[in-house]
N, C-alpha and C positions, 0 to 999 in steps of 0.2 A: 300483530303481523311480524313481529320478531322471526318465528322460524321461515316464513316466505321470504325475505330479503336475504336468508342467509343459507338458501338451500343450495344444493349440489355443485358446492364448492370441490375443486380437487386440484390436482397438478396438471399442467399440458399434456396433448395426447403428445406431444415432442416429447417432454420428461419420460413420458409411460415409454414411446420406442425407443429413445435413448437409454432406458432402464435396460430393456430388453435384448441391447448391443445393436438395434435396428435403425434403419436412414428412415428419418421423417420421410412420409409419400404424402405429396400435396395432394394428390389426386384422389386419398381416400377419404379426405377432410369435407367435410361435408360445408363448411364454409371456409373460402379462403378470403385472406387478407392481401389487397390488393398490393403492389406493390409499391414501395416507397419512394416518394420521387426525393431528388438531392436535398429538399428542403426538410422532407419530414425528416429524413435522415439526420441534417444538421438537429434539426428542431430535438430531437430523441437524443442524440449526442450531449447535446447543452444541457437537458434536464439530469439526461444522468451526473454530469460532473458538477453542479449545482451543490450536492454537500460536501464537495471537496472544498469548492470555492468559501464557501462560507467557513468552515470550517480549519483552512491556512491563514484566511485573513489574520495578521496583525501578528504572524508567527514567526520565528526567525529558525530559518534552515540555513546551515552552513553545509556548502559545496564544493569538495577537494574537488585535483582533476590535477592531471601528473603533467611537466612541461611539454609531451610530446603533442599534447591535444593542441598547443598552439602553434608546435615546430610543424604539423600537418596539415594545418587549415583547416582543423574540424572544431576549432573556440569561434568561428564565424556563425557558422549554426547554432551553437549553442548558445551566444548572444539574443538570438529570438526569443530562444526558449526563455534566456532569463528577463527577457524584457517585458514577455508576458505572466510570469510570477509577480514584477516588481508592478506593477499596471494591476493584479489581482489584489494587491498590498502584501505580499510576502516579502518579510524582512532582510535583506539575504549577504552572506558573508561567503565571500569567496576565497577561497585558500588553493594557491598555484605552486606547483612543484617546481624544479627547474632540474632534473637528473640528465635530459639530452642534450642542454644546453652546455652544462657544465661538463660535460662528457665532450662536446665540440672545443671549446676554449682551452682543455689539457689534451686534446689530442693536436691542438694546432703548437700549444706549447711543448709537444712530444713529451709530456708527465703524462706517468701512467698511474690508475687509478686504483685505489686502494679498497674494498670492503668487508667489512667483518660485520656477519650476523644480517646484510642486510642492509647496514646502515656504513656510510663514506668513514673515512678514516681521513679527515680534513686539515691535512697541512698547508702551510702559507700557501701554498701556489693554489691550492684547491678551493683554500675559503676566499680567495682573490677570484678566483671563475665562478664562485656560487655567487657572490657578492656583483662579478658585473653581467652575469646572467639575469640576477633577479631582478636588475634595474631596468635590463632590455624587456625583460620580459613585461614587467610593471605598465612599461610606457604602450605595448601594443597590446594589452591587451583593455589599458584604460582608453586607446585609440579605437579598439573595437565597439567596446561599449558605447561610446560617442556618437556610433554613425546615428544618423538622422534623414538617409533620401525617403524623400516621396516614392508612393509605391512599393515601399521595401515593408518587413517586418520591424523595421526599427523604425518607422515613421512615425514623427511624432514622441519617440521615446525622449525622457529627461533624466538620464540617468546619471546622477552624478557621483562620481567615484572619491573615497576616500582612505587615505593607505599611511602607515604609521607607524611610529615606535609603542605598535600596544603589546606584545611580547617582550616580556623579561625574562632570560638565559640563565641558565648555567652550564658549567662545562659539564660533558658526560663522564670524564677522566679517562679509569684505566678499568677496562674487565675483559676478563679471563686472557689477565694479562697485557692487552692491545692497548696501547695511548690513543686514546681519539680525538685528540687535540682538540683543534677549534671546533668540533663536531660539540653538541650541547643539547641541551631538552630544554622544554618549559619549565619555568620555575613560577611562572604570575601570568595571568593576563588581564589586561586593563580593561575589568568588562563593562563598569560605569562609560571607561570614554568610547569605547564601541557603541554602547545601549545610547548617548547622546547622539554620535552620530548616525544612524540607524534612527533615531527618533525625527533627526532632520530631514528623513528621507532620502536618506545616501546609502550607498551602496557600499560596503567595508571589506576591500581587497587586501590580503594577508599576504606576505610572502615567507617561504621557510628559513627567514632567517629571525635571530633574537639578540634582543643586545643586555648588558649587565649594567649592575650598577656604576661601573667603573668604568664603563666608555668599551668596552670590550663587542667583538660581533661573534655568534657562533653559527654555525651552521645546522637546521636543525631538520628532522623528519618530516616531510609531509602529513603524515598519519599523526604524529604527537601537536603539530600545531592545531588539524583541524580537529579531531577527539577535543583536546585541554579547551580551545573557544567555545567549542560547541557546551561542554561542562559547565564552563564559568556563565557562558550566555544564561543557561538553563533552556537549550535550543530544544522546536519541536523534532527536526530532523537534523541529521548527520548522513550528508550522504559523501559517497567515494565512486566517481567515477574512473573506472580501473579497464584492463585490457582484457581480460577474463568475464564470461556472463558473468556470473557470482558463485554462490558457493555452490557446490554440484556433489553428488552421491555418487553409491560404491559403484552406479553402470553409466556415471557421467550425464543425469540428468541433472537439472536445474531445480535447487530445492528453494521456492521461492517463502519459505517463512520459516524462521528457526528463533525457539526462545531465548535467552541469556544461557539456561541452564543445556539449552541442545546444543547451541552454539561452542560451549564449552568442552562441550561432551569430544566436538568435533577438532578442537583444536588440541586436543591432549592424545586425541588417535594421527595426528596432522605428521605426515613425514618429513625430511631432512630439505627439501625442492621448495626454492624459493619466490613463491608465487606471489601475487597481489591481494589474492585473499590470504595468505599467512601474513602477510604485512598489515592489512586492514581489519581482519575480521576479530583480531584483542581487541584493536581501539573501540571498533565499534559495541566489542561487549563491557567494555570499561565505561564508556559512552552510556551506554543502559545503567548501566547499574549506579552513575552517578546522577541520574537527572534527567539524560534525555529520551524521549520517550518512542523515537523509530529511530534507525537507524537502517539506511542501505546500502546493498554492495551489486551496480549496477554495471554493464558495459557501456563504455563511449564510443564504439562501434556502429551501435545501431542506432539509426535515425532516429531522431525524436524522443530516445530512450528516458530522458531525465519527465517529459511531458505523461508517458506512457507508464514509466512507475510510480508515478503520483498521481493521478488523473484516472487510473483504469483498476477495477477490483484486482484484478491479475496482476498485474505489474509486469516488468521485463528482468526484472533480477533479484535478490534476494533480501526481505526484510529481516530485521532484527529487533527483538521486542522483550521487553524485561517478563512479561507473562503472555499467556495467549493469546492469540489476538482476537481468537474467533470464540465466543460464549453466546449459550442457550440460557435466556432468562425470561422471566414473564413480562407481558410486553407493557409499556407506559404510554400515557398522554402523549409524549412527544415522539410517538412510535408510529401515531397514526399515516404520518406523511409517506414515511417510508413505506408500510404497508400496504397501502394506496396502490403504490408506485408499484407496487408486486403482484395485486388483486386487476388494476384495470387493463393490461394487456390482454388478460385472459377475459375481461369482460367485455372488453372490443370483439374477441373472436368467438363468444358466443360461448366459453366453456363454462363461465361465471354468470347467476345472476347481479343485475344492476343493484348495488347496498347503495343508500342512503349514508353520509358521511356522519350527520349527526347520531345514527343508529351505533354505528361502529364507534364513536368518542364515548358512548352511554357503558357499549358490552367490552369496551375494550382489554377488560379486566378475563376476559375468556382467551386471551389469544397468549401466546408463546411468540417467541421472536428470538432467530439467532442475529449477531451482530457478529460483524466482521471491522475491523477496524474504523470501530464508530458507526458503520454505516448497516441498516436493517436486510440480510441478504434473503431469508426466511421465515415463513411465519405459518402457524397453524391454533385452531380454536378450536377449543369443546367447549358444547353443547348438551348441560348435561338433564335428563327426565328421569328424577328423583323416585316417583312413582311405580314407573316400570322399570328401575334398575337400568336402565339403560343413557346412552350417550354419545349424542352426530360428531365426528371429528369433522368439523369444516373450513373452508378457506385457508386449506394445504397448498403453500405457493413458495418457491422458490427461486430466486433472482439466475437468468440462465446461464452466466457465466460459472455457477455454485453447481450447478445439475452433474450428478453420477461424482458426485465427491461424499455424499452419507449423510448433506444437510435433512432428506425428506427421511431417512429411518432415526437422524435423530428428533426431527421432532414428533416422529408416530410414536416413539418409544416414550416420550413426555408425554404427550395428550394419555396412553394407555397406563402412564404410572400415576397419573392427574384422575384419572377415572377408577383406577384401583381405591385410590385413595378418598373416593366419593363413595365408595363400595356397590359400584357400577360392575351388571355381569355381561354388558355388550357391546360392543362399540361399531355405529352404522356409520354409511357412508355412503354419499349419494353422489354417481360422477355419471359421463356421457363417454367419457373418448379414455380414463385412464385403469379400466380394472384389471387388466391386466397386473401393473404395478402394484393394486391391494391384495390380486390374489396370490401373487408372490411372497405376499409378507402376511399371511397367514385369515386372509379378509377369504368367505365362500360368498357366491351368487344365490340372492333367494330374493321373494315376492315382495312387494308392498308391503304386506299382510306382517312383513318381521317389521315394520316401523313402528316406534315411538305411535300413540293414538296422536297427539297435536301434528305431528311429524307427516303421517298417515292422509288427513285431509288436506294439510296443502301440498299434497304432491303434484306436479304439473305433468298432467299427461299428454302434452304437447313436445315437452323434452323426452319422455320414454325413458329419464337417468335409469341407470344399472341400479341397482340396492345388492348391499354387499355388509354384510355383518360377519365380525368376532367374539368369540368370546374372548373373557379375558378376566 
């Protein structure tokens, strides 16, 4: 009963009109799906972010965020967010800028501020305002962290803050020309006593400054301390929350995934305009290339931003990844889940028949599957009949956040080099609601009569599927 369980598998008639540039019409759907009440909704919500959860557990992401996110009362919100990462067990180091602060303390002193390239030009007066900015800042923000009312997002939370001489200095000196005094870079960071505390369950607040051997303090980049922690950590993320979406293309859209190698591409074309993402977007690719394995460059503007690029395929800003993120491979045992999770929507609405889970563990070795940052977005099977040269692409499904991005022609184009390679001269395809979509990509309309013979008697003439063959 192998070809019954697994007959006239396809995409949604959504994907087919979607394909087509057309609005879903409920009205043409011959079953609809009722509507979801708040609960399914949650219910649907939860499962999907289920392999992120699992998946961050026990991981350390370091999280810049520039002094102004606290000079504006927008680190109150974002306390929730961290309060339910640190509640999912994500390990989490915070790195606080202090540029507005310190910019209030020499304009109260009427010093005027110095910068080259970017970066302060930190003489006494200036590393004396970095220095008591950082301590003001340190205390309210480890005051935020604190809160505890009933009824709040932070109810219940134990977070306990830990901050520290783990940054070891040097001075940056003199280039092109400029003394930059007590301004300094990382030279060490102490990632054993981080990793201990972190192991205690604490929470590892950084501030930009660093001190030397010699008792000395410098003043240092936000960007160099959180990149160098995240390094030493061997962190899963590095993220930069900045005032800019993230990186954005030549007509000012938002390019949400760029590799090491694209990344580079684009900082070497990057003009003289000194942005947030020219400030971030090295470290983050220095970041990759020494260990850590995302990096992102997000806004702190938008609500819930830090929850929404980690939590959702899409994200809200831009990742950064040493290779690609997204691969077509054949699919494995621990694929089934996710495929599932791809196959039953459409079997709720009637486009899929009902497969048997242990059926699917047995043939699992038939199916394709793209991933996208670990997680299974796409999947499709051949079925091949040796006999008559022929072979069913089925159970073509695509996660619908992925849809009219080229996930379903790449795996049509896989299933058809998989059957070349079987020395197969047909490839069928049995659906209800999507042929449009196959006839577009080179599938014609014919009888029964062109099926596989096994293929042929279980056809359910109760569905009426379209039959749609290629050659190939």
């Amino acid at each position: 009963m192998r070809y019954a369980v697994y007959q006239e598998r396809s995409i949604s008639s959504k994907e087919n009109k979607e394909a087509r540039g057309e609005a879903a019409n409920e009205s043409s759907q011959p079953l609809r799906r009722q509507r979801l009440s708040s609960q399914d909704r949650f219910i649907d919500w939860f499962q999907s972010v289920a392999p992120y959860i699992h998946a961050f557990r026990g991981k350390i992401f370091v999280i810049a965020f520039g002094g102004d996110l606290v000079a504006d009362g927008r680190f109150f919100d974002l306390t929730h967010d961290l309060n339910l990462l640190a509640a999912l067990g994500v390990q989490l180091v915070l790195v606080h800028g202090a540029r507005p602060q310190i910019e209030a303390r020499l304009k109260e002193r009427r010093h005027s501020s110095r910068f080259h390239k970017g970066l302060r030009v930190s003489d006494d007066l200036a590393l004396a305002a970095a220095k008591e900015a950082s301590g003001r800042l340190r205390v309210e923000i480890e005051a935020l962290l604190s809160m505890g009312l009933p009824n709040s997002p932070m109810a219940g939370a134990d977070i306990r803050v830990a901050s520290g001489n783990f940054i070891t200095a040097k001075p940056l000196g003199v280039l092109d020309g400029v003394d930059y005094m007590h301004t300094g870079e990382v030279r060490k960071v102490h990632a054993a006593a981080i990793h201990k505390r972190l192991g205690d369950n604490e929470l590892v607040l950084l501030s930009p400054l660093g001190y030397s051997p010699t008792g000395e303090v410098f003043n240092l980049a936000l960007e160099d301390v959180a990149a160098s922690t995240a390094m030493a950590l061997g962190a899963e993320k590095l993220i930069f929350m900045m005032d800019t979406p993230g990186v954005t293309g030549k007509r000012g859209e938002l390019l949400r995934e760029l590799t090491v190698k694209q990344a580079k591409a684009r900082i070497a074309r990057s003009g003289e305009a000194e942005t947030d993402v020219q400030f971030y977007l090295p470290w983050a690719v220095r970041a990759c290339e020494q260990g850590v394995k995302r990096a992102h460059l997000i806004s702190n503007h938008i609500d819930d931003a830090l929850l929404l690029e980690l939590f959702t395929h899409k994200g809200v800003g831009t990742l950064i990844t040493p290779d690609p993120i997204q691969t077509l491979r054949p699919a494995r045992s621990d694929d089934i889940g996710g495929i599932l999770r791809l196959l039953e929507p459409l079997e709720a609405e009637g486009i899929l028949v009902k497969r048997n889970r242990s059926l699917l563990e047995s043939e699992i070795s038939r199916f394709v599957v793209i991933e996208h940052d670990g997680i299974v977005i796409a999947c499709a099977a051949l079925y091949p009949f040796l006999d008559e040269q022929a072979g069913e692409l089925a159970g073509l499904a695509v996660q619908p956040d992925f849809r009219n991005q080229g996930a379903g022609e790449r795996l049509l184009k896989e299933i058809e080099l998989r059957a070349r390679r079987m020395k197969l001269k047909r490839l069928v395809v049995l659906t209800t609601r999507a042929e449009h979509w196959f006839v577009e990509r080179g599938f014609t309309e014919t009888d029964i009569e062109a099926l596989p013979a096994p293929k042929r008697v279980l056809y359910n003439w109760q569905r009426r599927s379209v039959v749609l063959v290629k050659r190939i």
